[in-house]
N, C-alpha and C positions, 0 to 999 in steps of 0.2 A: 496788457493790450497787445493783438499781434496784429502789425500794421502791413503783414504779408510781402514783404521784400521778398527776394529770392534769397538763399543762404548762401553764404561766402566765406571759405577758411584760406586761414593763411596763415604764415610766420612773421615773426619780430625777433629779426636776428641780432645778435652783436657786433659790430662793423668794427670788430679789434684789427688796431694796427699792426701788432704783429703777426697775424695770420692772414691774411689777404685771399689765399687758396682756400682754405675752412671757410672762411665768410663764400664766398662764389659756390664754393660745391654743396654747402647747405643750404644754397638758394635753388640749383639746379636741383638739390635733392626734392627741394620743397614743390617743385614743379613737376619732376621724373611721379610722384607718389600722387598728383592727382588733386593738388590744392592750388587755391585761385588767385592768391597773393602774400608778396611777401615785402615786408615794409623794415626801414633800420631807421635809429633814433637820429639825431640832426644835432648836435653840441659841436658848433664848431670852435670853440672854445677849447676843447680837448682835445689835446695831441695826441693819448694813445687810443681816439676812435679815426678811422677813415673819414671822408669828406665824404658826405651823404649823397649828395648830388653824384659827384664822380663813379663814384661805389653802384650807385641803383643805373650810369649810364652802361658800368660796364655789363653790372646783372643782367640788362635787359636784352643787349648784343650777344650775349650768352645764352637766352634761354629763347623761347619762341611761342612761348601758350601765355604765361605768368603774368599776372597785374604787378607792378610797382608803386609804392610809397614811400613817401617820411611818414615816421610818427615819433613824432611830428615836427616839420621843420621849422627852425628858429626864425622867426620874421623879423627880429630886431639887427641881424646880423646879414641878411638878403635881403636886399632892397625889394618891393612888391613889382618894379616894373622888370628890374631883372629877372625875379624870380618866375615869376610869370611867362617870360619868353622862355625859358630854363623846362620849364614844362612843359609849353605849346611844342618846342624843338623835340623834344623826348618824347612828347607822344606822337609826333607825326614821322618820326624814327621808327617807330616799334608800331605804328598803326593802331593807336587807341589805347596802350597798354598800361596808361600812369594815370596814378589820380594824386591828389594830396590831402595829406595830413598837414596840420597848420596851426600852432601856438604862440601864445602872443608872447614867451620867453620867460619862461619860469625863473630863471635864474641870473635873476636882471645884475648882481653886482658881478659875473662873468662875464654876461655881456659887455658892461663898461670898461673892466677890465682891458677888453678887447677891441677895444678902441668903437662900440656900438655905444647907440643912445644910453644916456643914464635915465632911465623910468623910474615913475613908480608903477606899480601894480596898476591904479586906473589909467595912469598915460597908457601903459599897454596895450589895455583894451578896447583906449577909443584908438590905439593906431592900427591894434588890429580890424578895426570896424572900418578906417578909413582902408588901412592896403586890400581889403576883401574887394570893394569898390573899385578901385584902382587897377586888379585882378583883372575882376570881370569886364571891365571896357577894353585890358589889353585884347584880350580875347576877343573882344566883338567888333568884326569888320564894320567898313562905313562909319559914315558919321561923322569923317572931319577930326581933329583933332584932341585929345583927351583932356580936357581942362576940370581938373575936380581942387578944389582946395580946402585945405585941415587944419590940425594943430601940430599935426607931427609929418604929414607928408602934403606936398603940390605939387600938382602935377600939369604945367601950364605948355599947353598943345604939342603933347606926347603923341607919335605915331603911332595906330593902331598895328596889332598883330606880332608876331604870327597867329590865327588860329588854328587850337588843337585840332588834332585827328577827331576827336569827340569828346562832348560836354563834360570836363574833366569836374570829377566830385569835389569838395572843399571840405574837408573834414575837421571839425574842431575839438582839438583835446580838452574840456572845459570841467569844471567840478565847483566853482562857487555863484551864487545866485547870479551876476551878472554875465559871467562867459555866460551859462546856461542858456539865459535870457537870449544871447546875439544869437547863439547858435539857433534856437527858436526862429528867431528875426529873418538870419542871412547864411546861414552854414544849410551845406548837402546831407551832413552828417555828423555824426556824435561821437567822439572818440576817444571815452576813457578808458581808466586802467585799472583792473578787480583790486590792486594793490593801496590805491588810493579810493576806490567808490568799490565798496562790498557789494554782494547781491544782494543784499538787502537796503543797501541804500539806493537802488537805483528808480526803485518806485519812485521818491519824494523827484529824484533829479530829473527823472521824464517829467511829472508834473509842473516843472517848471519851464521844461524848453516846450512843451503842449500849450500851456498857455500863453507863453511869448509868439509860436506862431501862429494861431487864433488870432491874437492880437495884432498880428502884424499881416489879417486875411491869409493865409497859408494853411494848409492842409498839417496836420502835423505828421500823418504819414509819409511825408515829403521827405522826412529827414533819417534818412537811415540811421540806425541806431547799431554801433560797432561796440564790443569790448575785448582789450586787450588782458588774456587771464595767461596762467601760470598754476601748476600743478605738479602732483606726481602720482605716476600709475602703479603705484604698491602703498601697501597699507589702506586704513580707512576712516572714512570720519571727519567731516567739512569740508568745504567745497572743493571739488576737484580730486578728490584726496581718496583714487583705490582705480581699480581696473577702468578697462572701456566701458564697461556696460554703466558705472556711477557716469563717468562724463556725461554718456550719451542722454541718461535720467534728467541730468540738472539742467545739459544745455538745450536742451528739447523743452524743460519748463520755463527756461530761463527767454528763449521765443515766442510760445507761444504768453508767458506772462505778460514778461514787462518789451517786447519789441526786439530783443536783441536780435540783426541778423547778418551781424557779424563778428567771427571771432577768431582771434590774429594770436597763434600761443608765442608767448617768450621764451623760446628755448633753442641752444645750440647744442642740443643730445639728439646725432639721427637717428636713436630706436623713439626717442618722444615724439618727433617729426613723423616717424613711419606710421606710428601707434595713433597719431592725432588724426591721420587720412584716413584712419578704418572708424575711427570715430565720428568724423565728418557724415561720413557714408552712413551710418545708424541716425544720426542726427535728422537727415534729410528726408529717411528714409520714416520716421517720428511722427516727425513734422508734419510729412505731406498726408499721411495717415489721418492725422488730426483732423488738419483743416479738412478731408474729405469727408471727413466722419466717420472713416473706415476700423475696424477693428488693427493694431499693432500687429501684427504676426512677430515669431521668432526669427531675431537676425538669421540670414540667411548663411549658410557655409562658406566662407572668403574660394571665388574661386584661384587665386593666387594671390594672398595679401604681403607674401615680402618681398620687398624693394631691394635689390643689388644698390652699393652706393658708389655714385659716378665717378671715374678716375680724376683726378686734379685738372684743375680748368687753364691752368698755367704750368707748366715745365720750369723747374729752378736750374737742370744743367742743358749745357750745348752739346752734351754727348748721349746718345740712346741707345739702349743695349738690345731693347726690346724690337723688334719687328711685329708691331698690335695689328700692322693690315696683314700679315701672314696668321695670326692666331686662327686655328680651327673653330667652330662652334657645334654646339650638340646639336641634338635631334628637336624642333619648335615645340612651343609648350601644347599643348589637347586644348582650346579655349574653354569647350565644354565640360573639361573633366572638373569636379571641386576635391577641395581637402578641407581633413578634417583639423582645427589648433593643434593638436598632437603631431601631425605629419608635417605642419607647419614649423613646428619647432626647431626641426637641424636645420633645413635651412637659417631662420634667426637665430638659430644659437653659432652659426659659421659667420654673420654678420656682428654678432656682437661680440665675438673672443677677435675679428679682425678691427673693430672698433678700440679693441684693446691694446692691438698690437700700433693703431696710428696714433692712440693717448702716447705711448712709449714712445715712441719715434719722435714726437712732438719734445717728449722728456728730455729726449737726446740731444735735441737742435737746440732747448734751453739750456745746457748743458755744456755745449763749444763753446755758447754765446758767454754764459757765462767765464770760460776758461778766455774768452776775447779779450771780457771786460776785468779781467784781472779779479774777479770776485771768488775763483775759487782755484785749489790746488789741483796743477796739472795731473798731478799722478792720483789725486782722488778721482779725477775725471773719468779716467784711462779704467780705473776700478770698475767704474758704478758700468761703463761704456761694456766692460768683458761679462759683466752680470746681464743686462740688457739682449747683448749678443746670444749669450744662452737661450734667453726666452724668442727671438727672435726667430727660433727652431719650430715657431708654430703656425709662420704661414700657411700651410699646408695642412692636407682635410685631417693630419692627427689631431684639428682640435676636440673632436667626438672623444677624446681620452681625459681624462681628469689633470694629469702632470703635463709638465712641458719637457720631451726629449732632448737631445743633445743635437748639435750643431748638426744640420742637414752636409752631412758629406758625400754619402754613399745610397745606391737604393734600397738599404738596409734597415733605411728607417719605419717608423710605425704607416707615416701614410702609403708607403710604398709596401709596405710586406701584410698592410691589412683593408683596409680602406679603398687604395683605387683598384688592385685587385677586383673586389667587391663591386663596385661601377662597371668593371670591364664586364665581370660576366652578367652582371644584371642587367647590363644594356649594353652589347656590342658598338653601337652607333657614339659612344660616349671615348673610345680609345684614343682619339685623335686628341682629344682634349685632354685627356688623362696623360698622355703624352708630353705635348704639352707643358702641362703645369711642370712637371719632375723636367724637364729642359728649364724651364723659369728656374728654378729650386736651383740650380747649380751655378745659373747665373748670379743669382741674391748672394748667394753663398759668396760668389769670388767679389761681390759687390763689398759686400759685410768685411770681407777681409782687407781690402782696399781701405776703407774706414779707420780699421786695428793699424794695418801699416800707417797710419795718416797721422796717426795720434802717436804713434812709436816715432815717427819723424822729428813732430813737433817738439816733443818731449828731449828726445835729444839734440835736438836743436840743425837736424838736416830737413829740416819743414819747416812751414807755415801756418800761422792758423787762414792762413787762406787756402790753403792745398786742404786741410781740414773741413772746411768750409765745403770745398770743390765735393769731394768725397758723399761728405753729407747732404747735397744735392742730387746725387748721384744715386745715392740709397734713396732719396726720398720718392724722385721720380720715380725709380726698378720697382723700389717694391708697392707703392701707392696703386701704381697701373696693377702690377701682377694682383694684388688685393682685390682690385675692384673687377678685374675679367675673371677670375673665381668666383666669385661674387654672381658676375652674371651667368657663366656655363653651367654653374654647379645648385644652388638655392632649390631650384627645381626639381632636378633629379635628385637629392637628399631628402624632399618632399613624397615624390614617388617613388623614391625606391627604398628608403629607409639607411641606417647605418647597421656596421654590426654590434 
């Protein structure tokens, strides 16, 4: 059944505590690329995830288009009356921009753990059914005081408010015959996970919250219907499992079938992220086909579908090498001209050998830490650290070449003696930037070398692992920015003008 929602994509990032800058820039990616929401899981039970709330307040002062959510957040461990203003304050921050996801605490012997209710399974559910309640009166101005009382919450004349920016959704994570049911009853929306409810199971599970909201007088197209799926765009065969065009097949049947219309991927790979917005786009584009009864035509030619990825949302050192408000830019893209996947290619293939190079960089900072926490040998360190260095010779546009060169010293190297050459005369207006990047190239360079001396220090004992540390911040910063303003001058013009 398609119950005609409008379609909505988004992300379900991992809100890993060690990476704080990764979580934010693949949120900002998630929004830079043209998708409507991005939502992180809510266990505050677990120490190596961020706090959900914090996390989605800072995403939100960072981006300026993007929905936010939990998916879904733990209500055994957030009081409903807290939670609730927690919301109303966030969305009337960000002007309309938050909704919630909302479970009654899957993993109740963590919770207790945690100094939260000890449930069982149906306590949950009726306290979920009581906080839902509770929810929506905070929300709703007038009326005097809030007086509701339960078995697991009372709420004996509680002030109303704040009220949200707007009618924030309630979304429920639910999979066995009673959540289903409430969700039917009293939920905005439905919000499972392909990993736990197949697409094949999801017929029986709509017929369930269909009938509870019948029964409870409600429309069932009331209830938006959300799935949280996971994939991969190579290979083929079961769901989700081969290029854009299989997504676009299944999630287009998977709408207009069983209601889905929305769908949130789990992934922190930004070519998945980038590849899931051109997906979006065919899906909508399906869709809307359908319902008008219109014949599909052929996806149309991407008129620019790769996304540069944003420089770090957060700076690790107090020292900046770079001057980013002095960086020149090229000539503005043609809005009208399109490209053909083939010419799309270098650009994404400069995006994804730079994705390479900040897996590595990542490597590297596991790497000190480790040498921190006394788990690994200095001078193994210092090894893997001079191997890394080598590959680190690829910033720069010689990644169009198969091998990794040798340490950017000189303008002897391949991007200099083949590549921006090639830019210059292809496009005069591009020299400024081409410039540029080879000034960046010798700064990374004495950057990199700072790093070698840092770890030479420590090792003999006239360092730190904090002067170590210092270093590694320092690289992170230089080279992350110089990555990502590549990224943006160049994607383009390696679309239009080709490599040699």
């Amino acid at each position: 059944m398609d119950y005609g929602h409008e379609l909505v994509f988004g992300t379900f990032l991992t809100p890993a505590v060690d990476a704080p800058d990764r979580v934010i820039a693949l949120a900002q990616l998630t929004e830079q690329v043209g998708l409507d929401l991005v939502s992180f899981q809510d266990h505050p039970y677990q120490p190596r995830l961020m706090d959900a709330w914090t996390l989605l307040s800072v995403v939100a002062a960072q981006t300026e288009r993007i929905k936010v959510t939990t998916n879904v957040a733990n209500l055994p461990l957030r009081h409903p009356v807290v939670l609730a203003r927690s919301v109303a304050t966030l969305d009337l921050i960000t002007g309309g921009r938050v909704e919630l996801g909302l479970g009654a605490g899957g993993f109740l012997e963590a919770v207790a753990a945690n100094a939260g209710p000890r449930l069982t399974t149906g306590q949950s559910i009726t306290a979920l059914e009581e906080a839902i309640a509770i929810m929506r009166e905070v929300w709703t101005p007038g009326g005097g005081g809030i007086r509701l009382e339960g078995k697991h919450y009372t709420v004996a004349g509680a002030k109303r408010g704040p009220a949200p920016a707007h009618d924030v959704s309630i979304w429920l994570g639910a999979y066995k015959p009673r959540m289903l049911a409430l969700t039917g009853r009293l939920a905005d929306g439905w919000l499972p996970s392909s990993g736990y409810a197949g697409p094949d199971e999801l017929a029986a599970m709509n017929k369930v919250i269909d009938e509870a909201a019948v029964d409870a007088g409600r429309e069932p197209a009331a209830i938006r219907r959300l799935y949280n799926i996971a994939g991969q765009f190579s290979g083929r065969g079961g769901f989700l499992q081969g290029p854009e065009e299989v997504w676009i097949d299944q999630l287009t049947e998977l709408t207009l079938g069983e209601g889905i219309s929305t769908y949130i991927l789990a992934s922190d790979n930004p070519d998945d992220i980038r590849r899931f917005a051109e997906v979006a786009t065919g899906v909508r584009e399906a869709v809307e086909a359908a319902r008008s009864g219109a014949v599909v035509p052929p996806a149309p030619v991407s008129s620019f579908g790769v996304v540069p990825t944003p420089p770090p949302a957060v700076r690790r050192s107090a020292v900046q090498l770079l001057d980013e408000s002095a960086r020149p830019t090229g000539p503005g893209q043609d809005p009208s001209r399109t490209y053909t996947p083939y010419q799309l290619q270098s650009g994404q293939h400069l995006i994804d050998v730079h994705d390479h190079l900040r897996a590595e960089l990542e490597q590297v900072r596991d790497l000190v830490e480790q040498v921190a926490a006394g788990t690994l040998g200095i001078g193994a360190a210092r090894s893997h650290i001079n191997t890394m260095t080598m590959r680190q010779n690829n910033w720069t546009l010689g990644t169009y070449c198969e091998s990794y060169c040798r340490l950017v010293t000189t303008h002897h190297s391949l991007e200099d003696a083949s590549l921006f050459p090639h830019l210059r005369r292809a496009d005069p207006a591009l020299a400024p930037v081409v410039d540029r990047l080879q000034e960046e190239h010798k700064i990374i360079h004495d950057v990199l070398e700072g790093v070698d001396k840092a770890l030479v220090a420590l090792v003999d004992g006239s360092g730190s692992i904090d002067g170590l540390r210092a270093a590694m911040d320092l690289l992170d910063d230089t080279l992350l920015s110089h990555l990502s303003y590549e990224e943006r001058e160049l994607v383009e013009p390696l679309a239009r003008l080709g490599v040699l």
